[in-house]
Residue, then its C-alpha position, 0 to 999 in steps of 0.5 A: x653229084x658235083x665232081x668238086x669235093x664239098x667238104x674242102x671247097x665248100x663256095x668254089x663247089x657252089x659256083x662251080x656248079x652254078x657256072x657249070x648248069x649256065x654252060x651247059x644251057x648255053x652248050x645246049x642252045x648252041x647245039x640246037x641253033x647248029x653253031x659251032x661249040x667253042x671254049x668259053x668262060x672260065x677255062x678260057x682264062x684259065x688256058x690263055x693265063x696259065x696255058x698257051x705261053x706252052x702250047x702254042x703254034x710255035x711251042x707245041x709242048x707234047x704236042x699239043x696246041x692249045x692256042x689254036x684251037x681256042x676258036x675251034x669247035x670242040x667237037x672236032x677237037x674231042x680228044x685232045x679237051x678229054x686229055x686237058x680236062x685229065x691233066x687239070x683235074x690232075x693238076x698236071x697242068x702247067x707243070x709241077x715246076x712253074x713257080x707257085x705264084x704262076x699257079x691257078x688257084x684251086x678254084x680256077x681249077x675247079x672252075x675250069x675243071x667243071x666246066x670243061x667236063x660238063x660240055x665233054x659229057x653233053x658232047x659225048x652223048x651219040x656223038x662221039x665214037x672210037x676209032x680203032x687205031x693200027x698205026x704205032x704212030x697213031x697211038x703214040x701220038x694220041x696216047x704216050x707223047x703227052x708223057x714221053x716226050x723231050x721235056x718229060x721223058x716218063x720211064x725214061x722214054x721219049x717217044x718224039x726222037x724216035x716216033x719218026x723213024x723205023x721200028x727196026x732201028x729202035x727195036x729195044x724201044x719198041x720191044x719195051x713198048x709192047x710189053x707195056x701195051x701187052x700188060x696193059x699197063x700203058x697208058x696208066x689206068x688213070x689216063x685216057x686209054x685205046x679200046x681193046x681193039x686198038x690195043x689189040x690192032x697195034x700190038x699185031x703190028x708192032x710184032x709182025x714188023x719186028x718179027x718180019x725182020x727177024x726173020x728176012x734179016x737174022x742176027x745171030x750174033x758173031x760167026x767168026x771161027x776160032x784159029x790158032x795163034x802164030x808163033x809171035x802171037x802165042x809168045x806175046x799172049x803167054x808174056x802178057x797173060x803169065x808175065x813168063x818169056x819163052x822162046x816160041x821160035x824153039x819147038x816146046x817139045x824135044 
């Protein structure tokens, strides 16, 4: 069943699909004569018309480059085509604020879209396995910078000032982070996800970092013991407090 609703792009569904079988066939034979698989017609277009003016070698925004690996196999670049196929499908790419005559048309969308998913699905099949990722680092970058970073900031996170430096100097971050990993509500349900052993292998690093120097370094807070007041401090603190003068140098009691 084609992935483009038929009821709302009736003639786009029908080159969509027709453009999708070609790529396909040409995506087998190049598999077959060992040539690398590269981008071509119609997201190529679509990602040097709508796409690379953002993500290129020296805008890399959400730190994604999309220009250079235009040429590049796609085999080698598997995840990154699995998360442009998420946003365009989407619509998430370019962004909701570009102007409405900068936009793709919704069939270059569709186009594009079909095309794209039809070569990850074929390059899937026995090539392509998970690997378990432990590092935060690891995951933020494949995972949350696409959303949290300086120009997005989703739940008003941004993960590219802090991915950088040491957990213990963004621990509220941090701690935010494993809560949202341990619900398993981040990344969205909708979004490319870390298998459960991922999820799992960063959760216990995360909290063993933290719990680490909770307990080398403790804070418990201020330690300082309370004291009594010097004569000049008491009569200053009743004059302020109660707006009374009184002569703190005479004993109170007689």
């Amino acid at each position: 069943m084609s992935l483009i609703s038929r009821k709302k792009y009736p003639l786009q569904t029908l080159a969509a699909s027709v453009i999708a079988t070609i790529g396909i066939l040409s995506f087998a034979a190049s598999t077959t004569s060992g040539k690398p698989i590269t981008i071509d017609s119609p997201l190529r277009s679509m990602i040097s018309n709508h796409c690379v003016s953002c993500h290129n070698p020296e805008k890399t925004k959400g730190e994604l480059d999309l220009e250079s690996i235009l040429d590049a196999d796609m085999s080698q670049h598997f995840e990154t085509w699995d998360e442009v196929a998420w946003m365009l499908d989407e619509r998430e790419m370019p962004p909701e604020d570009t102007p409405p005559d900068e936009l793709p048309t919704e069939s270059e969308y569709d186009l594009s879209t079909s095309w794209l998913k039809q070569q990850l699905s074929a390059l899937g099949e026995g090539h392509h396995t998970e690997t378990t990722i432990s590092s935060k680092l690891g995951v933020v970058k494949k995972y949350c910078i696409s959303c949290h970073n300086a120009d997005e900031k989703e739940g008003g996170m941004n993960f590219e000032t802090v991915r950088s430096e040491e957990i213990l100097e963004n621990t509220d971050v941090w701690e935010r982070v494993i809560k949202k990993l341990e619900s398993r509500q981040m990344p969205p349900t909708d979004r490319q996800r870390p298998s459960e052993a991922t999820y799992e292998a960063v959760l216990a690093n995360l909290i063993g970092t933290i719990d680490k120097s909770a307990t080398d370094r403790p804070d418990p807070g201020r330690t300082d013991t309370f004291r009594r007041l010097n004569r000049t401090e008491y009569q200053n603190a009743i004059r302020d407090l109660l707006a009374v003068d009184v002569d703190a140098a005479t004993p109170l009691l007689k």
